[in-house]
C-alpha positions in Angstrom: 8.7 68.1 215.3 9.3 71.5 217.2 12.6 73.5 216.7 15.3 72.3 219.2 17.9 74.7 220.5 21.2 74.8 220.1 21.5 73.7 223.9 19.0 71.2 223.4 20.6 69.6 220.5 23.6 69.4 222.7 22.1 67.7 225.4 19.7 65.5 223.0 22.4 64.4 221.1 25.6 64.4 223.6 27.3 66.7 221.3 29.4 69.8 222.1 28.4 73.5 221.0 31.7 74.1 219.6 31.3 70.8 217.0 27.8 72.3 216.3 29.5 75.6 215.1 32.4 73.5 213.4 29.8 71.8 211.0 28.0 74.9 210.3 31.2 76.5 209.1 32.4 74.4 207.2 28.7 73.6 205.5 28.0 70.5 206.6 24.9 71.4 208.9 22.4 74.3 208.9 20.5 76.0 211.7 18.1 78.4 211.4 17.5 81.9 212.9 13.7 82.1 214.5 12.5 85.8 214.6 12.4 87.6 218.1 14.8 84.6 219.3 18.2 84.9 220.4 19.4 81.2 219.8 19.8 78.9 217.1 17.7 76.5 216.4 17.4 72.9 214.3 14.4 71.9 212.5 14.0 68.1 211.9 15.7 67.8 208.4 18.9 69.6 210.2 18.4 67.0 212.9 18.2 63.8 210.9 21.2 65.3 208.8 22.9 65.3 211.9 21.5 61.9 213.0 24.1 61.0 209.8 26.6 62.6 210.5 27.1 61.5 214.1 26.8 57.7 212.7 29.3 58.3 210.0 31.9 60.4 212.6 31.1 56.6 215.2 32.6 54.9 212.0 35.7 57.4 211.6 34.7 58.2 208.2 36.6 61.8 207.8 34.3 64.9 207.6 35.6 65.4 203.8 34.6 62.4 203.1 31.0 62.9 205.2 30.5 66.2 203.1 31.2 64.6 199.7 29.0 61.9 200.5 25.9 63.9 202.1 26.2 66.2 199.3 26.1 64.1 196.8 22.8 61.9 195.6 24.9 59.1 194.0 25.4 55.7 196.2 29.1 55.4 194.5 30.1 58.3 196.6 29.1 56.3 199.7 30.4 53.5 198.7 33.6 54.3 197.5 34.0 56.2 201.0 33.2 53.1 202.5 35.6 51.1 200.8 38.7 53.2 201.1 37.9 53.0 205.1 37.5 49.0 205.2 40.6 49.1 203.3 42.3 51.6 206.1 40.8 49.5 208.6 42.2 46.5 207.1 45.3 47.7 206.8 45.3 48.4 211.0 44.3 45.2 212.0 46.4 43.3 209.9 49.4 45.5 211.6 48.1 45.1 215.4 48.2 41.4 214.4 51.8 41.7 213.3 53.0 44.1 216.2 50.9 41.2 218.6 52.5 38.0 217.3 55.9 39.7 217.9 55.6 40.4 221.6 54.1 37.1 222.2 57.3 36.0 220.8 59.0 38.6 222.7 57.2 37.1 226.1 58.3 33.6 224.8 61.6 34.1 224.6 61.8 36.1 227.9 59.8 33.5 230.0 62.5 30.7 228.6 65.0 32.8 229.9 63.6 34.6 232.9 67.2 34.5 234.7 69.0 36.0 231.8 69.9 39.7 231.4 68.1 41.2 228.4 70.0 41.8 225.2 70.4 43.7 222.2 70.5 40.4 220.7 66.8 40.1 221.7 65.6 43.4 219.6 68.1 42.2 216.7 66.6 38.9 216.2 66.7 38.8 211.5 63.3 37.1 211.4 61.9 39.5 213.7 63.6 42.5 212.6 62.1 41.7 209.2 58.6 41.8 210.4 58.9 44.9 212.1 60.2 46.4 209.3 57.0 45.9 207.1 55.0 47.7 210.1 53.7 50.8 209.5 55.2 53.7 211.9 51.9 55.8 212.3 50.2 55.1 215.6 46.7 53.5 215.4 44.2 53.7 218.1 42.2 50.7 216.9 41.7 48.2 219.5 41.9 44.1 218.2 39.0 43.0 220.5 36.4 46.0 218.2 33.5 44.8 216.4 31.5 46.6 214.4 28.2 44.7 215.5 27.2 47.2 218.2 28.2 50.8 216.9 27.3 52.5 220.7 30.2 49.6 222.3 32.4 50.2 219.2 32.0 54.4 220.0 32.5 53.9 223.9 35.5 52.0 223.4 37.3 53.7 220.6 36.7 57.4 222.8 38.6 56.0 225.6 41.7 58.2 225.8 45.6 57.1 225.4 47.5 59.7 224.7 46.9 62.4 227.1 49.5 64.5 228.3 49.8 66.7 231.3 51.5 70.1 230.3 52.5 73.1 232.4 51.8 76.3 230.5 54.5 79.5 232.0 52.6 82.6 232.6 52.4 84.9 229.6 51.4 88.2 228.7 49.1 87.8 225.4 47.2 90.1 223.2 43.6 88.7 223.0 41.0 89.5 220.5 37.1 89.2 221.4 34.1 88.6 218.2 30.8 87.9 218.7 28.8 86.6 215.9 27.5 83.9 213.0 31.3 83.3 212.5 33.5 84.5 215.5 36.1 81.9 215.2 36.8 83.4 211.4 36.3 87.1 212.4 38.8 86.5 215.1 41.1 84.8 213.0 41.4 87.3 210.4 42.1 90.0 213.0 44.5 87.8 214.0 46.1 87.5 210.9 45.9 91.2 210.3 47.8 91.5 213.8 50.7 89.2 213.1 51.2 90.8 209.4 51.4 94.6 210.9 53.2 93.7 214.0 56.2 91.6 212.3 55.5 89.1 215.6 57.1 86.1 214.2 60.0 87.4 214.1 59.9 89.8 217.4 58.8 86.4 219.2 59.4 83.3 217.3 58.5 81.1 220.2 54.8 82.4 220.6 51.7 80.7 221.0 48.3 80.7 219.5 45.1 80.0 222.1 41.4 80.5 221.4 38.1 79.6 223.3 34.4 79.9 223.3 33.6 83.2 224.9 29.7 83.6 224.4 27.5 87.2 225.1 24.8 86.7 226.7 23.1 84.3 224.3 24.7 85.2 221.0 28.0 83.0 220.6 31.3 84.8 220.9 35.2 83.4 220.6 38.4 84.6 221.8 41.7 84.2 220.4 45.5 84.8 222.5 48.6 85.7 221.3 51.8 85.7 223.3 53.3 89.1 222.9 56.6 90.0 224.9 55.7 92.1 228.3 56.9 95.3 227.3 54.7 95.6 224.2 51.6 97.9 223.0 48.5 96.9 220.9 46.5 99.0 219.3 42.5 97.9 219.1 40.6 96.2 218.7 42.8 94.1 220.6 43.6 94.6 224.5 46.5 92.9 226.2 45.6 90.3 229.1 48.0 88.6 231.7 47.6 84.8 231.6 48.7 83.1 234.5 49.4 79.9 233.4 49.3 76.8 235.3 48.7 72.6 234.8 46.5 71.1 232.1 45.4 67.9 230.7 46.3 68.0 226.6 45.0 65.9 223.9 46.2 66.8 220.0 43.2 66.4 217.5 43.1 67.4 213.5 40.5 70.6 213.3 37.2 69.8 213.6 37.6 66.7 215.8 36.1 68.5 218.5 33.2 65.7 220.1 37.1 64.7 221.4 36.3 67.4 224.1 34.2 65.0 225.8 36.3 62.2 225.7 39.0 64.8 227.4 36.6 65.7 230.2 36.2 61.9 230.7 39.8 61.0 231.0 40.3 64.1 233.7 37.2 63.0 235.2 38.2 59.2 235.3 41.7 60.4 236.5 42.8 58.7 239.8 45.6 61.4 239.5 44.1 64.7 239.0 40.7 66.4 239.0 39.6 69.2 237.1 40.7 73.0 238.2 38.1 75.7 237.8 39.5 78.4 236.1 38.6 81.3 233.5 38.8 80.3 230.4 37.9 76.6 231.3 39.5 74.7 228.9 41.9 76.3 225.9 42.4 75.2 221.9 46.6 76.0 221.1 46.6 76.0 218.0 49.6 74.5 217.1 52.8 75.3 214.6 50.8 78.6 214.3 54.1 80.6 213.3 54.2 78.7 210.1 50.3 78.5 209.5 49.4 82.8 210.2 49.9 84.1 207.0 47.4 81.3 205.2 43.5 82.0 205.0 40.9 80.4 207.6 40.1 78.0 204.6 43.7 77.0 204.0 44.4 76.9 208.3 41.7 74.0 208.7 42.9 71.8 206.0 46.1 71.6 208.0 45.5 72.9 211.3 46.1 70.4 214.8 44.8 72.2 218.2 45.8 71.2 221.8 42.8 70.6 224.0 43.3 71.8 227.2 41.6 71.3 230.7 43.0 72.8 233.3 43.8 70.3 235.8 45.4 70.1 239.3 46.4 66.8 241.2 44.4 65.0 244.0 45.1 66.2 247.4 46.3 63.0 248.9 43.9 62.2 252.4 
């Protein structure tokens, strides 16, 4: 098999760039370098690696999980992966089975008394108190009507976006810094770091915001990080200060490394009977979020905890 590209893995395999990057940092896939050529490429034991992940991330089996178990030659590892999601799974249905036979009850009661003004007697019904109460209170996105038969179905249903919100972001002057590199999204964030240490930001703007996004040379990958930094104030280099101007964008929160949920974002806009997509420069924007209270903590320590706003920039339909 010949060495695919980095472009043509994306296209082969319907994967972004920027989950391509993700896996090599964190050592879950490797590319290699080709002599005299400017992109990375993937031989076929990267590709069939990849082939597993991919399958493994359809079955929401978490990357830490995916690393442990690629990495390791035992079949226990696997398995007791496995188990712990059937288990989760489990646990999901058997509470979307709950929260269902309560608003069937719910629509009972409702249709017997269609006339009736609701009351809080409804919602304070003992029996069915009591069985919301055993509910868990995290959100699930699994869908009743799922089977695990057809794992391309399963995939295409569970990416179907609920919880997209449409922000407006005010116009801000920010202090960006631009790497280029193996590892720009680490190079930026230590500068970064270093910035917010020497400039005692936090404190000068405790209400500032953390953006980043691919920003590529030529062939070589590059990424770009902004800081919101009050309009009066000077940076020294290798940071420059830049005037964002805002405007309306499509959101979607993820954990880091969840990034294949860019595609199911450009979907939902593209899907959208509401809005359309809005050509701008950057085209789409990762905030990471609670960034104030994450800075100080090393690139290692940010992605175990880290949750990033994806953002497409967005504008609604002219009506005809």
């Amino acid at each position: 098999m010949e060495l695919q590209t980095i472009s043509e893995v994306t296209k082969n395999y319907q994967i972004s760039t920027r989950t391509l990057r993700y896996y090599e940092q964190i050592g879950l896939l490797q590319s290699l370098k080709k002599e005299g050529y400017a992109y990375r490429t993937y031989d076929e034991c990267s590709l069939k690696r990849l082939e597993q992940i991919l399958i493994l991330r359809k079955l929401r089996i978490p990357l830490k999980e995916i690393q442990l178990v690629l990495q390791s030659e035992e079949s226990r590892v696997a398995l007791v992966a496995f188990q712990m999601k059937i288990k989760e799974l489990s646990n999901e249905i058997t509470a979307l089975t709950t929260i269902k036979t309560v608003l069937e009850q719910f629509v009972t009661i409702l249709r017997e008394n269609a006339e009736v003004e609701i009351s809080t007697g409804l919602l304070a019904d003992e029996t069915i108190r009591k069985i919301v109460e055993t509910l868990p209170a995290t959100k699930t996105k699994l869908k009743e009507d799922i089977g695990m038969n057809d794992l391309n179905i399963t995939n295409n249903h569970l990416s179907k976006l609920e919880d997209v919100r449409i922000v407006y972001l005010p116009p801000a002057s920010v202090a960006s810094i631009h790497c280029v590199g193996v590892t720009p999204e680490y190079d930026t964030g230590n500068e970064m770091q270093r910035f917010m240490i020497q400039t005692n930001l936090a404190n000068i703007k405790p209400d500032l915001r953390h953006f980043g996004f691919n920003h590529p040379d030529g062939a070589d990958h590059g990424y770009e990080r902004w800081v919101t930094i009050p309009d009066n104030m000077e940076v020294q280099k290798p940071f420059v200060i830049k005037y964002f101007p805002g405007g309306l964008y499509a959101a979607h929160m993820i954990p880091m490394g969840n990034f294949e949920e860019w595609g199911w974002l450009s979907k939902w806009v593209k899907n959208s009977s509401e809005y359309e997509y809005n050509l701008s420069d950057p085209d789409c924007l990762e905030e990471h979020l609670n960034f104030i209270n994450q800075y100080h903590l090393s690139n290692e320590e940010i992605d175990k905890c880290a949750q990033l706003d994806l953002l497409l920039p967005i504008k609604p339909i002219a009506k005809v």
